[in-house]
C-alpha positions as CSV (number, residue, x, y, z in Angstrom):
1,X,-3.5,52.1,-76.1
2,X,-3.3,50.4,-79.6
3,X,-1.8,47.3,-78.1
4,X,-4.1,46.3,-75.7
5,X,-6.0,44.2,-77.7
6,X,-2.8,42.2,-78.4
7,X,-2.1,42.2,-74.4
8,X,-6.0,40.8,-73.9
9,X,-5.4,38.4,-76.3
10,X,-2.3,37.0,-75.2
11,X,-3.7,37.1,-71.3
12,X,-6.1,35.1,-72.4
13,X,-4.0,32.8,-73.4
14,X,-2.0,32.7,-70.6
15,X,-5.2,31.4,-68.7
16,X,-6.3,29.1,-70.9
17,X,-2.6,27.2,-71.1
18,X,-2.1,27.4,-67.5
19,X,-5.1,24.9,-67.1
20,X,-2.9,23.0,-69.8
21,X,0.0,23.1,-67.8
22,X,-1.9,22.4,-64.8
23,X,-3.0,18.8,-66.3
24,X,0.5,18.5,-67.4
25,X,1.6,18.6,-63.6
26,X,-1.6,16.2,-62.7
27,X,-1.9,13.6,-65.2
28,X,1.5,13.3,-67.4
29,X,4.4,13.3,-64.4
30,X,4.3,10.7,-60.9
31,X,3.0,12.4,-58.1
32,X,6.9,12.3,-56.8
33,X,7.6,14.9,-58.6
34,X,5.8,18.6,-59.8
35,X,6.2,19.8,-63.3
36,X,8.9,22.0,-62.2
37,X,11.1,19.1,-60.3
38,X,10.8,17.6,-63.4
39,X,12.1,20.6,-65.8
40,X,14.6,21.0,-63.3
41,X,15.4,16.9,-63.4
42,X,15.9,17.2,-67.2
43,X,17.9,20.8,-67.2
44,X,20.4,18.4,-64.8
45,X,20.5,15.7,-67.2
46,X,20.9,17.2,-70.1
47,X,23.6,20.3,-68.7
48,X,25.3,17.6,-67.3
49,X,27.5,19.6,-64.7
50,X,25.6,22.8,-65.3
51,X,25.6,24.7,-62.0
52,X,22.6,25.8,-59.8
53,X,22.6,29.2,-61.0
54,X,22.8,28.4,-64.8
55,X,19.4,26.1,-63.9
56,X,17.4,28.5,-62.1
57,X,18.3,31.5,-64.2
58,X,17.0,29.2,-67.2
59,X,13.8,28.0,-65.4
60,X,12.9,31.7,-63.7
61,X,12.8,29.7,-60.6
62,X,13.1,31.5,-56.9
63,X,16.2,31.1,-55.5
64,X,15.1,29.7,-52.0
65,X,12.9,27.2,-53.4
66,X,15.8,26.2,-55.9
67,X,17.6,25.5,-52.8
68,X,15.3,23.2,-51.1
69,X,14.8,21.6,-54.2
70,X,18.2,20.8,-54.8
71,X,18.9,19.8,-51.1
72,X,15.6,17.2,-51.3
73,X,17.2,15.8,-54.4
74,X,20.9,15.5,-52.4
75,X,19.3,14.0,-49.5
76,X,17.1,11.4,-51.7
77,X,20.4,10.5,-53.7
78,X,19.0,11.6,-57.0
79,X,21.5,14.4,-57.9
80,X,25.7,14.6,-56.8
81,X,27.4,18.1,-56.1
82,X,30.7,18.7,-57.0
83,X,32.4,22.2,-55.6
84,X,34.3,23.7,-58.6
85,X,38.2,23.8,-57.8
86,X,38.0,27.5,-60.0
87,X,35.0,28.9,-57.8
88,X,34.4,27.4,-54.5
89,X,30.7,29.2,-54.0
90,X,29.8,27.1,-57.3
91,X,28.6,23.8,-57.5
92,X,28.8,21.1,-60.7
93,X,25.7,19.3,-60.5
94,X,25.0,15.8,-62.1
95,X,22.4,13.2,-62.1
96,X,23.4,10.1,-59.5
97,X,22.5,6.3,-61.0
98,X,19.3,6.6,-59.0
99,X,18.4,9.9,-60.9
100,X,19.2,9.1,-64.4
101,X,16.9,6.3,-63.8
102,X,14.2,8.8,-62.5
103,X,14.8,11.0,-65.4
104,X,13.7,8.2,-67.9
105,X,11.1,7.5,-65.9
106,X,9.7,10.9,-66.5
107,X,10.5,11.1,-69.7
108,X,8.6,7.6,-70.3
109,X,5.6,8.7,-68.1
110,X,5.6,12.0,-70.3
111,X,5.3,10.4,-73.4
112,X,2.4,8.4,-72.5
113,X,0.7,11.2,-71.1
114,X,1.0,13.4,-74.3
115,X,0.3,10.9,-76.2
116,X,-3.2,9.9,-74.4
117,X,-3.9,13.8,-74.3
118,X,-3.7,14.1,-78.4
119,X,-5.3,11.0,-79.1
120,X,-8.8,12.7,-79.2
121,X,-7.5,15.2,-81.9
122,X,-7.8,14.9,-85.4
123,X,-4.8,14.8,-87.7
124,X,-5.6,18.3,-89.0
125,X,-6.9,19.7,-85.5
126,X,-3.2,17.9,-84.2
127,X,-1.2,19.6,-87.0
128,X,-2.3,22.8,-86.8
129,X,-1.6,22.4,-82.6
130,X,1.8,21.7,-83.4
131,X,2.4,24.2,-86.3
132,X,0.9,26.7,-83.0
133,X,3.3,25.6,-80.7
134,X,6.3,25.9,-83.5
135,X,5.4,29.5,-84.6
136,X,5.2,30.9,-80.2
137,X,8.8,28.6,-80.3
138,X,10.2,30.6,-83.2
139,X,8.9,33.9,-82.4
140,X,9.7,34.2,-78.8
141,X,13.6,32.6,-79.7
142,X,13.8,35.4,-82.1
143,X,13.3,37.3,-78.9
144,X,15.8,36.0,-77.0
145,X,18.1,35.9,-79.3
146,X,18.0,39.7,-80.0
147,X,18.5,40.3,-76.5
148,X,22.2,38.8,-76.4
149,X,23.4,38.0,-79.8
150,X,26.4,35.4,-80.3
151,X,29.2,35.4,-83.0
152,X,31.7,33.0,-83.9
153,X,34.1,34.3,-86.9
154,X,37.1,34.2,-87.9
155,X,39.5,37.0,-86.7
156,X,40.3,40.1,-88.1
157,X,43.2,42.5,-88.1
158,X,43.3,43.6,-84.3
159,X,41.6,40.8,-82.6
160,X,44.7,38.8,-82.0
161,X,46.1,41.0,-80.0
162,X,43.0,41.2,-77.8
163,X,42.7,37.4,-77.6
164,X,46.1,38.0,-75.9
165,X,44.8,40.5,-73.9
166,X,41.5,38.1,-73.0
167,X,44.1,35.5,-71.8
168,X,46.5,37.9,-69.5
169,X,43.8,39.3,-68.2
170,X,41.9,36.5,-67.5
171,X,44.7,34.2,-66.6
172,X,46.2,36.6,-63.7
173,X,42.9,37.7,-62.0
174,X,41.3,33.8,-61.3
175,X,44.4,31.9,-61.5
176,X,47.4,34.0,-60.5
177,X,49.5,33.3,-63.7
178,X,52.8,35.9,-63.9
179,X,53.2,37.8,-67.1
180,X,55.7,35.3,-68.7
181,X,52.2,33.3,-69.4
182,X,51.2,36.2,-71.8
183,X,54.3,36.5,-73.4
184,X,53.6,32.6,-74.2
185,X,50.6,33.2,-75.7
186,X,51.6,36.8,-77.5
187,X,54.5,35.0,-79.1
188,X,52.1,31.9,-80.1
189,X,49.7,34.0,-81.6
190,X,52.9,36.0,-83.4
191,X,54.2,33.0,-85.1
192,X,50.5,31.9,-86.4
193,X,50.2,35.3,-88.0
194,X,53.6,34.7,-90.0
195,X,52.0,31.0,-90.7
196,X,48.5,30.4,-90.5
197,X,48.6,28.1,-93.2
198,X,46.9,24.9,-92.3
199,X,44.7,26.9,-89.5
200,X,42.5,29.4,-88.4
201,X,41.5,31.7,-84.9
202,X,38.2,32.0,-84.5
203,X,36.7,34.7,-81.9
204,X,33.3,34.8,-79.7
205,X,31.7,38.3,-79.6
206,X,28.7,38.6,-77.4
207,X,26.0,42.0,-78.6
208,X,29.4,43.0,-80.7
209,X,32.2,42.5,-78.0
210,X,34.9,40.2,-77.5
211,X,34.5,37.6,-74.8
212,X,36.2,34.4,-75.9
213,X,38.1,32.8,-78.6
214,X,39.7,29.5,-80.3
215,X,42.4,28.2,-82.7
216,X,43.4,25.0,-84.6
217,X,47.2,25.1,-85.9
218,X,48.9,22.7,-88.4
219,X,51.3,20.2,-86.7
220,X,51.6,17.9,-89.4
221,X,49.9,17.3,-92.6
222,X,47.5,14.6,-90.3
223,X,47.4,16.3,-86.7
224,X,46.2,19.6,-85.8
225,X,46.4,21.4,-82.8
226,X,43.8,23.1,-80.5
227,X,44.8,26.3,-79.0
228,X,43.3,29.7,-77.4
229,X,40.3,28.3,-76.1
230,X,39.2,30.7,-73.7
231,X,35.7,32.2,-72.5
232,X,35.0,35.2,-70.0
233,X,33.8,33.5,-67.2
234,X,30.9,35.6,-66.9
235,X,29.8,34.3,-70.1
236,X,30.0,30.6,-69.3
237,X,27.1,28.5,-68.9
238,X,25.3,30.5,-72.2
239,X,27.0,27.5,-74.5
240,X,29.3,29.8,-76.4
241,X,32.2,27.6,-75.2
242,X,30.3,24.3,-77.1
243,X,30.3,26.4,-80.2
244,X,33.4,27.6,-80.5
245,X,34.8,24.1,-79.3
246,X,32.5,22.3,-82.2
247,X,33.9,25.2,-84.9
248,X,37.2,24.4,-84.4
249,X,36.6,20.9,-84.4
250,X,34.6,21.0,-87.7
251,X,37.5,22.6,-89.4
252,X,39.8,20.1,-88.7
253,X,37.5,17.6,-90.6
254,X,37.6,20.2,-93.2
255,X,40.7,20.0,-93.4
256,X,41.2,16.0,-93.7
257,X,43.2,15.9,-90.0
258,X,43.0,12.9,-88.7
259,X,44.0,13.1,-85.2
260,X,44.0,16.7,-82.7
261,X,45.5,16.9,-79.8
262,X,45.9,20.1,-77.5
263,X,47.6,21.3,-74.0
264,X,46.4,22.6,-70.8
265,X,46.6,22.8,-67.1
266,X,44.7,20.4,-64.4
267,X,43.4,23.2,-62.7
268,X,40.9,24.6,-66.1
269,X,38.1,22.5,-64.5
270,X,35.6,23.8,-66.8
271,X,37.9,23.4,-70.0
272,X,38.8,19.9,-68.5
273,X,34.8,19.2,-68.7
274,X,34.2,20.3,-72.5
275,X,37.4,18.2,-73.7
276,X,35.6,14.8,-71.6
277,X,32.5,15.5,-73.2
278,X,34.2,15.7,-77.1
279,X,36.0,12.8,-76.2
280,X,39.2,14.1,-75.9
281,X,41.3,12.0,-73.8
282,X,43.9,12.4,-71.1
283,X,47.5,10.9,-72.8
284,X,50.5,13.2,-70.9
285,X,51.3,15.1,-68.1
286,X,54.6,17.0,-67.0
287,X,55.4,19.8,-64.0
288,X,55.3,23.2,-65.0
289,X,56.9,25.6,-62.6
290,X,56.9,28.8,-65.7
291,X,53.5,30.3,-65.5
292,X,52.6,30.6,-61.5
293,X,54.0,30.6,-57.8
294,X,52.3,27.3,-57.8
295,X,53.5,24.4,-59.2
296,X,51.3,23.1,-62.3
297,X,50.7,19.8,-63.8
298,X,49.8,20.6,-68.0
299,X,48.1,18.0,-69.4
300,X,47.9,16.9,-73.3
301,X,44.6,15.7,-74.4
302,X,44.0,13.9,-77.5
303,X,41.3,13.3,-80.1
304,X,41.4,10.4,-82.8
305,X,38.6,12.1,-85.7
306,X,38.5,8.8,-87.7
């Protein structure tokens, strides 16, 4: 087989870095905590209110010992669960005071530790380390990449109609909304094709297909409006939603807005999450008895860009 002296080579490697790794977990982190609590630790703090799953699909981590993991962390009042009101099997996780403070620990004991390994290196031994480490980053994200490619454009002729779509459909299977709710959006998206002007829709295709989308709309000559953010939910937790929210909000300082403001419903937890963490705050909220059996409370969030 002409590869296997690529396979050796990389094997080799393999063994070699896993004594690296191995002194990693000895020396550079407290003895509270293994290598992998600690990836684990900053994957929490960083995703703040990423879910189980999301962490332990990201780390290739085993699903029981995720579990312990996470219930030693609850128990030592280092991380919070919070059930998501959209999925009750899922679970928002956060760092508690007590955790945050562990997490800078680690990062402190971390930096002190790499440093204190490299220190024996010379600066051209040390540079061409790094330049290493930068080219298996690059290559392998190439990789990944391939696997599941990510697009946010701006729509074309057809996709309107299949954002509309994406939001019926969507909209009626998780949260019981009647077909008056896609009439609301299909007319929405009807008047913004007679006027974009001032705007744009932007849509999220995942490997070439459809999964999300976003729009700004002129109010006035100084306020936008955000509308049509919506993501499969099977795509969540992949940070397609960041982008599309960070596209849209990009235009509007394009565009000289100064202020953006946008509606939803109490229930969109996980919209409800990305508007807290762009600063959008919570200004209105009025009954809405249109859309579902249940009664909703919409909520208008607002942005000040300046």
């Amino acid at each position: 087989m002409e590869s296997i002296q690529y396979v050796e080579k990389i094997r080799k490697f393999n063994r070699s870095y896993a004594n690296v790794l191995g002194k990693i977990d000895q020396q550079i982190y407290n003895q509270a905590f293994s290598l992998t609590e600690a990836r684990v630790i900053t994957e929490i703090h960083h995703g703040n209110g990423c879910t189980a799953t999301e962490v332990r699909e990201k780390l290739g981590i085993d699903r029981g010992y995720m579990s312990r993991m996470l219930q030693r962390f609850e128990d030592e009042n280092i991380i919070l669960k919070k059930q998501s009101s959209e999925d009750k099997r899922q679970y928002a996780l956060f760092l508690t005071k007590d955790g945050e403070n562990i997490y800078e620990d680690l990062v402190e004991h971390a930096r002190r530790g790499v440093d204190n390994m490299i220190k024996p290196l010379s600066k051209n031994d040390l540079s061409r380390l790094v330049a290493a480490m930068e080219t298996i980053e690059s290559v392998y994200s190439k990789e990944c990449s391939s696997a599941s490619e990510v697009l946010i454009r701006p729509f074309q002729s057809g996709d309107a109609g299949y954002v509309a779509h994406l939001h019926g459909r969507i909209y009626d299977k998780t949260y019981k909304f009647g077909q008056i709710f896609e009439y609301y959006v299909m007319k929405g998206l009807a008047d913004f094709m007679i006027d974009p002007e001032g705007g744009e829709l932007w849509v999220a295709e995942v490997n070439g297909g459809i999964v999300g989308s976003i729009a700004i709309t002129k109010s006035s000559d100084t306020v936008a409006q955000l509308r049509w953010f919506i993501l499969d939910e099977s795509f969540q937790g992949r940070g397609i939603g960041k982008k599309l929210i960070e596209t849209a909000l990009s235009f509007c300082r394009e565009k000289n807005y100064a202020h953006v403001f946008l509606w939803t419903v109490s229930t969109l937890e996980s919209a409800r999450y990305i508007y807290r963490k762009y600063n959008f705050k919570l200004t209105e909220e009025k009954p809405n008895d249109e859309w579902s059996a249940t009664k909703l409370i919409e909520e208008r969030w607002d942005l000040d860009l300046h």
